[in-house]
Each structure stands twice: as structure tokens, then as C-alpha cells.
N, C-alpha and C positions, 0 to 999 in steps of 0.2 A: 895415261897411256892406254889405260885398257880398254877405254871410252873409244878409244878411238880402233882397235880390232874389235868391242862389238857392234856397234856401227859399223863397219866392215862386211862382219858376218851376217847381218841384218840387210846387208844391199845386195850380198851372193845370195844368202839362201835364206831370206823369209820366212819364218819356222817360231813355234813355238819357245822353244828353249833359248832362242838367241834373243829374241825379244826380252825375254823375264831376264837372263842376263843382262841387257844394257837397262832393265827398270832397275836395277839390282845394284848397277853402277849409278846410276843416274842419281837414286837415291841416297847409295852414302857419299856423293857427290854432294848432297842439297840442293838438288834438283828436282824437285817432286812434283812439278809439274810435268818435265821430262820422264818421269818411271811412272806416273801414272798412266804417261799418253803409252809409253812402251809394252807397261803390262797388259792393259785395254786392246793393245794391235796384237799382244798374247795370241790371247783369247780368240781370235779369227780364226787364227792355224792351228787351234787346238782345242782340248777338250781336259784340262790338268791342274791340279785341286792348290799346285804353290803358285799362280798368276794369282789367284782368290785371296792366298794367304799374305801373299806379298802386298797386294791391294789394302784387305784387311788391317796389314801391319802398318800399313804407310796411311792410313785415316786417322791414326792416333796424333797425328804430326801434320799430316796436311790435309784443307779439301772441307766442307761444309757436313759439320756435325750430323744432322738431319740427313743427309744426300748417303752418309757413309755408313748409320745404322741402315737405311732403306736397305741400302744396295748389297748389306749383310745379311740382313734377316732374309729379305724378298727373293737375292740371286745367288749370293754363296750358298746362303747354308741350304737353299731349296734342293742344289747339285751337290751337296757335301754334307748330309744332316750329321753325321759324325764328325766333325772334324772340330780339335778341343780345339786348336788356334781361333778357328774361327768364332768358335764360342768364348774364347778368352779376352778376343779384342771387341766383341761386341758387348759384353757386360765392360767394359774398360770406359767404351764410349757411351755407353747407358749413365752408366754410374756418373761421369764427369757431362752428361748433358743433357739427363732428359727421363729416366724414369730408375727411382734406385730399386725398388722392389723387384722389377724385373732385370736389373744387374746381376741381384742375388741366381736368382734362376737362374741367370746365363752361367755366371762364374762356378754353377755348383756342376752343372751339365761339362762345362768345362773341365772342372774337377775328376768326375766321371770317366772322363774320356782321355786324357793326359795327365800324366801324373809329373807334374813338374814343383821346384817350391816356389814359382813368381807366383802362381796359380795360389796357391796357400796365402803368399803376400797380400794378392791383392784382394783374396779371400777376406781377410783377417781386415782388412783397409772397408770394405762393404760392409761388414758384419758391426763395425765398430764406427762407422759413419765419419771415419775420418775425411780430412780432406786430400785429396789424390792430385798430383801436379804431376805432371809430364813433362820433362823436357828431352830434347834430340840432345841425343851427345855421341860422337861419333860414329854417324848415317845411324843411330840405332836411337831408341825410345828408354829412357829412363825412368822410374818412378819415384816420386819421393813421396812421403807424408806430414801431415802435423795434427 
């Protein structure tokens, strides 16, 4: 039902925040094709650092590994150099696809900058070179280890 007032509000008033709204639904929907085209049309009406994070957060779960560091390193964090989510999801996808030494960097920068204990987890998960599985469980991102 909500889906369907942001949608709604999306066809009155075009805007930033109604957009990241129905990405927001669309996502814990399982729709990640739908929040990612949502957060994406964000971005037009706006200039605001949780379309980036929402994006961010939804690369762990949907969307080409490669495509989703680029679009981290190269356009989030260039508009958001502070910002720990951002640096939290992108040592996440380092570490499960493509360079672990600089996961370390990212997660420690992450560290830095938000003090959370997933941060510490997944800290402890890089340092210890376990291995990191993801799974979606309830529109959100799980991690597990072994």
C-alpha cells in the first residue's frame, strides 16, 4: 500500500525525497531494479548524501560488483568524502570482490568516521580473512561468516 502513495507523490511533486522514498519501498519490496531506477531519478531533483547511501547500501544485494565500487569510489565518495556508510559499503564490496587490502583502508576510514559495531564485525571479518556472505533478509543486508 505504500508503494502505491509513493508513486503517488512521485507523479504530483517530483522531488528529491519522494523519489529515495519509493527506492526505499521498492527495495524492501525486492525490487532493486525499481529503487535503484528511483534513487537514480533522486539525484536529478537533488543534491543529498542518503540517495548515495541508499544506492551504496543496495550494491551489496543488487547490480554488477565492478559497476557499484566504480560508482562509489568515482561519484559518492567524490560528493561525500566523509561519509562512514559510504566507506562501509564499499570496503564490504572490495573485500567480497576485488581487492582485500584496500577493504582494510576503506573499513578503517569507515571506522573513523562512524562508530557503529557492524563496522567492528565486519572489521574483525577483513582482518581475519574470513569469509563474508550476504544475504537480503527483510529488504535489508545480512552478514554472516565462517
Amino acid at each position: 500500500e505504500a508503494k502505491i502513495h509513493a508513486e503517488r507523490s512521485v507523479e504530483l511533486f517530483p522531488y528529491i525525497t519522494n523519489y529515495t522514498n519509493l527506492g526505499a519501498i521498492d527495495s524492501r519490496l525486492g525490487d532493486y531494479e525499481g529503487a535503484k531506477s528511483a534513487y537514480l531519478s533522486a539525484l536529478k531533483y537533488g543534491d543529498d548524501k542518503l540517495p548515495y547511501e541508499n544506492l551504496s547500501s543496495l550494491a551489496l544485494a543488487y547490480g554488477d560488483p565492478s559497476k557499484n565500487i566504480d560508482f562509489i569510489k568515482n561519484i559518492s565518495l567524490k560528493k561525500y568524502p566523509n561519509d562512514g556508510i559510504l566507506w562501509f559499503n564499499l570496503a564490504i564490496l572490495e573485500y567480497k570482490y576485488r581487492n582485500k587490502s584496500e577493504a582494510l583502508m576503506d573499513i578503517k576510514k569507515a571506522k573513523s568516521l562512524t562508530h557503529d559495531t557492524t563496522i567492528d564485525f565486519v572489521e574483525n571479518i577483513i582482518m581475519s580473512h574470513k569469509t563474508l556472505e550476504l544475504k537480503v533478509k527483510d529488504g535489508g543486508v545480512v552478514f554472516y561468516t565462517y
